[in-house]
C-alpha positions in Angstrom: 124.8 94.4 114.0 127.2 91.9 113.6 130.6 92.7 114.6 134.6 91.2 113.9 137.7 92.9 115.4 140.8 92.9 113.0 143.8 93.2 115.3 147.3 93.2 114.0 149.7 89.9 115.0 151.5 91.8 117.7 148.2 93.4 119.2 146.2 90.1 119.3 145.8 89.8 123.0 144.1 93.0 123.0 142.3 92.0 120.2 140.9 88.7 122.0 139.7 90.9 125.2 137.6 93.2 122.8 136.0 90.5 120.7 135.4 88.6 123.8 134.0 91.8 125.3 131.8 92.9 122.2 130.8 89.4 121.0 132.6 90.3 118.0 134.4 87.4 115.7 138.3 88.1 116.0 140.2 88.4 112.4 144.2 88.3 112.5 144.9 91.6 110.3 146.6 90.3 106.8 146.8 91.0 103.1 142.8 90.7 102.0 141.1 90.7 105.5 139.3 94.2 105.5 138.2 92.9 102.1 136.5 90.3 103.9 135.5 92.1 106.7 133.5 94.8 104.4 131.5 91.8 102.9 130.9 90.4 106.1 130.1 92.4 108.6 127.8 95.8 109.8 131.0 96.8 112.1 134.8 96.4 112.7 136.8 97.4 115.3 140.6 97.9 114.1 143.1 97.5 116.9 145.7 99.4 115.1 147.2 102.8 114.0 144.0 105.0 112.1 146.3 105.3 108.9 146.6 101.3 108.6 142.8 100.8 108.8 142.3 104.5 106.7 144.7 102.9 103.9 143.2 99.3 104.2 139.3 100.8 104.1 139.9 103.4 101.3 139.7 101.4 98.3 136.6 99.5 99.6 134.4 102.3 99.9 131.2 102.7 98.3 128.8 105.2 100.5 128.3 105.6 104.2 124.7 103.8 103.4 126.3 100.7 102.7 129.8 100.6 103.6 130.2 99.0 107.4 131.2 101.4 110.4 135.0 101.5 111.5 136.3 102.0 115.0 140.1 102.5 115.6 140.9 101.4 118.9 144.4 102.5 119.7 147.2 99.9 120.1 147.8 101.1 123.9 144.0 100.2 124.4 143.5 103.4 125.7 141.0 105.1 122.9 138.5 104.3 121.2 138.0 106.4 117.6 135.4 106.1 114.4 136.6 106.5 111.1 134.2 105.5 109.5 130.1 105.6 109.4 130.0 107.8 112.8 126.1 107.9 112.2 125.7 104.8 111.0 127.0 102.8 114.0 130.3 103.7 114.7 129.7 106.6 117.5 127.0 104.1 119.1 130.1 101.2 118.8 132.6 103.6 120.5 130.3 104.1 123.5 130.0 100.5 123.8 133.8 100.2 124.0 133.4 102.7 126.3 131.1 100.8 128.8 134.5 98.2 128.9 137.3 101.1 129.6 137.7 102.7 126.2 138.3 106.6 126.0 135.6 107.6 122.8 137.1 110.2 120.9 133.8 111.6 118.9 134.2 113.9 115.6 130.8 114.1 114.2 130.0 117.8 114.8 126.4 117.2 115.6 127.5 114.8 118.5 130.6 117.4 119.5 128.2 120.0 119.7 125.3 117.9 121.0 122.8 117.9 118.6 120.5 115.7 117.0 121.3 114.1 113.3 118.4 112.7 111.0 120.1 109.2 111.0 120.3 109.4 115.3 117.0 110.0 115.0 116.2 107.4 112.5 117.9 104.7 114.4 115.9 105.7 117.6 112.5 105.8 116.2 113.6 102.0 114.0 112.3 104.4 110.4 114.8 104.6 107.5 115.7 107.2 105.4 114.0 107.5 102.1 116.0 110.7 100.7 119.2 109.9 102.0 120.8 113.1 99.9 118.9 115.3 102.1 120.8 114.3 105.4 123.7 116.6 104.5 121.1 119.7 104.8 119.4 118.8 107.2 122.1 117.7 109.6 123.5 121.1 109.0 120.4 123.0 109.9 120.8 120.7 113.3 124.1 122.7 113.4 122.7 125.7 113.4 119.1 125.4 115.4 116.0 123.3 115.8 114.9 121.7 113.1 110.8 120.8 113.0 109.8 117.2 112.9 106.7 116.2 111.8 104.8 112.8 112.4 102.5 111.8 109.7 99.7 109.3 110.4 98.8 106.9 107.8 97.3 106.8 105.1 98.6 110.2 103.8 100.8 111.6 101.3 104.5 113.7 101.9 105.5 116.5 99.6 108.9 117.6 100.8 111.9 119.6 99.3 115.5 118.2 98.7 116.2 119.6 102.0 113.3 117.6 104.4 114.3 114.2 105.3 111.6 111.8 104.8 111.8 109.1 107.5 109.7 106.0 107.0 108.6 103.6 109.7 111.1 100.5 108.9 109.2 98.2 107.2 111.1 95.8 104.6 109.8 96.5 101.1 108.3 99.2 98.9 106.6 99.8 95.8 107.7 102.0 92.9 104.0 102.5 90.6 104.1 104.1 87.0 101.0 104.6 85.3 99.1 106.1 82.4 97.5 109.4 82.9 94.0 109.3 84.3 94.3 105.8 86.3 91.6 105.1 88.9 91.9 104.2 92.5 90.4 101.1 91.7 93.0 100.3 89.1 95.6 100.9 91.7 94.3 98.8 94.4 93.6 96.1 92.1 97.7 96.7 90.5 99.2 96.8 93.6 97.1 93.6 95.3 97.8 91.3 92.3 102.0 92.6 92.7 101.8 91.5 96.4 100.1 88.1 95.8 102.6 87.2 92.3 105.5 88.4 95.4 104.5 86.6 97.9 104.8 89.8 100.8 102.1 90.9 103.1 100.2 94.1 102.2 101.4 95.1 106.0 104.9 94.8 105.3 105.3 97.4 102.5 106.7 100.7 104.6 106.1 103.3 101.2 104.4 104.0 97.8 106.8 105.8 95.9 106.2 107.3 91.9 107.3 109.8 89.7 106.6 114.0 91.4 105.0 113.9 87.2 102.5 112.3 88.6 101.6 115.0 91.8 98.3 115.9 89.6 96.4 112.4 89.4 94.5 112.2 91.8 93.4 108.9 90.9 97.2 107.5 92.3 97.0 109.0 95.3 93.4 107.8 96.2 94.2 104.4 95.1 98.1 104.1 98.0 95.3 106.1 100.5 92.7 103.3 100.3 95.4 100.8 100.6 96.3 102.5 104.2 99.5 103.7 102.3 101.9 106.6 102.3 103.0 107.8 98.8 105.9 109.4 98.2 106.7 111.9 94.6 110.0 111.8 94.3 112.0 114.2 91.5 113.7 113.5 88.4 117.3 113.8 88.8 116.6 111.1 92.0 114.7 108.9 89.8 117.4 109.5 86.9 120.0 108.3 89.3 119.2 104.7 90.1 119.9 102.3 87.5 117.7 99.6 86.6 117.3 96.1 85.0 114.5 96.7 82.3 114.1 99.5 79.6 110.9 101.8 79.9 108.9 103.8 77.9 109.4 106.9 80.7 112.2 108.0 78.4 109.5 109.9 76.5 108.8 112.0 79.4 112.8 112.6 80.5 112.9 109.3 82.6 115.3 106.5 83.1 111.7 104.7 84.7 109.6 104.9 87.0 108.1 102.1 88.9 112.0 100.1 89.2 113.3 103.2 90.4 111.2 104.8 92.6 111.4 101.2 94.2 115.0 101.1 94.9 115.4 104.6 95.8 113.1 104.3 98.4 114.2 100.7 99.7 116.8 100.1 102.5 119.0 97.4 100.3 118.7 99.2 97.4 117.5 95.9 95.5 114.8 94.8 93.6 112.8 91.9 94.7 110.0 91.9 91.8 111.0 93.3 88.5 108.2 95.8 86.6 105.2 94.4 85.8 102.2 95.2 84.4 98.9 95.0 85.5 96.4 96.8 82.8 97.7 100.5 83.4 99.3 100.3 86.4 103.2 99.0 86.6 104.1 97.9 89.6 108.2 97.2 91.2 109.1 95.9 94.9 112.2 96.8 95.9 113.5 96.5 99.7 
């Protein structure tokens, strides 16, 4: 992850050991820089009081998905705190601090009470998380026990509640598929093959299948992402309803916002669509990553 350090004027010898400690790129803290520094960079470390960077972070957040991890480290150089994206990077940053001197002060509650979280977990075994909404559940059930994991070998197919994180080997794009009702394997193999030549992108980097839980009953779907040595994920309505999308669809006849285009970005890293919906006889096919 790449990494700037944001000290203020007075601090900025500090500022210079810990950027030339972390590799980081050192920023003189002004007007505009955590601006900056969001679009920049994966991880900042703030030599500074926690309310300057809390105030100067706050009107730049999105999600913890997205937005970068903050560290505090305290102007006497003595601690070392995140703010901001503990399980996305921060906690890991603050123990690196720590290897150079740095006291880290740790809030998560899994790590306080040392247990695993689903995104510890994803970052270990390099998978992402496809149903990010279900860490909050999850993590909590960490709180309070073991939680099961299961390893699915491909090809194969995952049915899982909203509170059973779905962790896919990280891989950088996926495909969302809509279809009409009674679609063949062949069809599907045939849709998706086509998609990945028109993109470009190896049938071996495409981590998930992803469509619409309205299509659980075709089995012709789920034949079709199995011979293609696939995983295919159903994903529910009010997660497909959420993601917004470029192109209209038909799927508004069935209560949907879409179904290829979103099922692509919700189960894509970047949240972004790299091929648009097309159509390929009765298949519709979107890549997201």
């Amino acid at each position: 992850m790449n990494c700037c350090v944001i000290a203020l004027p007075r601090f900025s010898e500090l500022g210079q050991k810990i950027a030339e400690a972390m590799n980081a790129d050192l920023l003189s803290y002004e007007e505009g820089i955590f601006k900056t520094a969001f679009a920049e960079y994966e991880t900042i470390i703030a030599v500074m009081s926690a309310g300057i960077a809390v105030r100067s972070s706050a009107p730049l957040l999105t999600d913890k998905w997205h937005d970068p991890a903050v560290v505090v480290v305290t102007p006497d150089g003595k601690y070392a705190i995140p703010i901001l994206g503990g399980h996305h990077g921060a906690n890991d940053l603050a123990y690196r601090l720590g290897e150079h001197g740095f006291i880290p002060v740790i809030s998560t509650a899994t790590e306080v009470q040392g247990k695993p979280s689903v995104e510890g977990y994803a970052a270990s075994e390099q998978c992402r998380v496809i149903n990010r909404p279900s860490t909050r559940r999850v993590n909590a059930a960490f709180l309070d026990g073991d939680v099961p994991v299961y390893e699915i070998p491909e090809p194969g197919i995952v049915v899982a509640g909203p509170g059973v994180s779905v962790l896919i080997r990280a891989k950088p794009y996926t495909i969302g598929i809509g279809a009409r009702l009674g679609i063949t394997p062949e069809e599907v193999v045939d849709a998706v093959t086509s998609a990945l030549k028109d993109a470009q992108i190896r049938a071996d980097e495409v981590g998930a299948f992803a469509t619409t839980e309205k299509k659980r009953p075709d089995p012709g779907l789920a034949e079709g992402v199995r011979r293609l040595g696939g995983v295919l994920i159903y994903l529910g309505d009010d997660m497909i309803n959420s993601i917004e999308t470029p192109s209209s669809s038909r799927a508004g006849l069935i209560g949907l916002s879409g179904v290829a285009e979103p099922a692509a970005i919700a189960c894509s890293e970047k949240g972004e669509l790299v091929m648009k919906k097309k159509t390929y006889g009765r298949v519709t096919i979107a890549i997201g990553r």
